[in-house]
N, C-alpha and C positions, 0 to 999 in steps of 0.2 A: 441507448446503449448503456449497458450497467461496466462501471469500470470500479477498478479495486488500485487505490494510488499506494504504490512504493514509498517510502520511507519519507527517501530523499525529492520524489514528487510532492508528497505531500509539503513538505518544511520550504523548499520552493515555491510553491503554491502560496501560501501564507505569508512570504517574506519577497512575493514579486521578484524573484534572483530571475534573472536574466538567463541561467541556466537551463530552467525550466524552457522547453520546446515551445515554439509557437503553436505547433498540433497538439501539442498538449494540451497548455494552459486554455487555446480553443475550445478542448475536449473537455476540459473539469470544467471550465467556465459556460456551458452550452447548459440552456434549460431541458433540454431535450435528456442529457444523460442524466443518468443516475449515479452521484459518486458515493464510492463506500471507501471507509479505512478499516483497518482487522484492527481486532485487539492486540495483534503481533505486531503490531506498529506501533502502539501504546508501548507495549511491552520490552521492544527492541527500543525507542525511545526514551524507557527508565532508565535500562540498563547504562545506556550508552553516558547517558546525562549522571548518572553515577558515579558514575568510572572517571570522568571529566572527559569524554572522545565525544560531545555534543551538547551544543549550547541551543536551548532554544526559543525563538523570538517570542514566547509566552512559556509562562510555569504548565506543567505536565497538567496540575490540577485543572488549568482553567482550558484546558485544548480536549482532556477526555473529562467525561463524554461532552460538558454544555458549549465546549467551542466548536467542537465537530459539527453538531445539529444546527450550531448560532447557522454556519455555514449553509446549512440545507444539504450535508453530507449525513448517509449514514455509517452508524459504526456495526462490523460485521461480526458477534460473534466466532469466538472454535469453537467447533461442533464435532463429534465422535467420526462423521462422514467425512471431515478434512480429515482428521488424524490417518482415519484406515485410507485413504487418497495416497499421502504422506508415504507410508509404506509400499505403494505399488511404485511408486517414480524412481525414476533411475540417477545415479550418483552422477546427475549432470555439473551439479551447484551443490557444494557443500553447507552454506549458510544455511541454519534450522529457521532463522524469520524467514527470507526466500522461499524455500523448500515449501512452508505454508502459506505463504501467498499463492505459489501455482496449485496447492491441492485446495486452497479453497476458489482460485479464481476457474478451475477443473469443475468443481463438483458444482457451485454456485452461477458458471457458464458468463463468467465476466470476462473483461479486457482488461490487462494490466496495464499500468500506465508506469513505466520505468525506463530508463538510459541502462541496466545495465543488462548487456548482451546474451549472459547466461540464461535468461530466462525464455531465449530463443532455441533452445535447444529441447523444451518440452512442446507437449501438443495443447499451447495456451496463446490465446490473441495477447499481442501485445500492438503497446502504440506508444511512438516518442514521436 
């Protein structure tokens, strides 16, 4: 299974939170799948780490890209086919990181791996 870990997936993932579902962590932990993170998780992760709204358990530097890969995750390009994705969906979820996770996990035919509920509202697998 190709999955595409959420934000908050992922920084749970890494920092063992308790949070993180048992089907989940199953799920990224299993040799069988394939995980990827976007660059919109990078990206929402600078921001946030910025702003002071997100601490995280390693520097930004050392998590993109060579601690993703340390992982045996990969990291998923934006691509012009999410963007035009992006514009067909509908104002389910206002969040622009969201919004491109479902049009890349749409066009790239992943599983999202997230806790938050919105992302039920598109025509996207998800798994918590």
């Amino acid at each position: 299974m190709n999955l595409l870990l959420d934000t908050h997936a992922l920084i749970w993932f890494l920092e063992d939170d308790p949070q993180l579902s048992p089907l989940a962590r199953a799920a990224i932990s299993a040799a069988s799948n394939s995980c990827h993170v976007s660059d919109a998780t990078a990206w929402e992760m600078a921001i946030k780490t910025s702003l002071g709204k997100l601490v995280l358990p390693k520097p930004l530097e050392f998590l993109f890209p060579s601690g993703i890969q340390h992982l045996g995750f990969h990291t998923l390009s934006i691509r012009h086919g999410h963007l035009h994705e992006i514009a067909r969906l509908p104002f389910h979820h206002r969040d622009p990181f969201d919004r491109l996770l479902v049009a890349q996990a749409m066009v790239e035919d992943m599983t999202i791996i997230t806790r938050d509920s919105h992302f039920n509202d598109y025509e996207v697998a998800v798994l918590w």
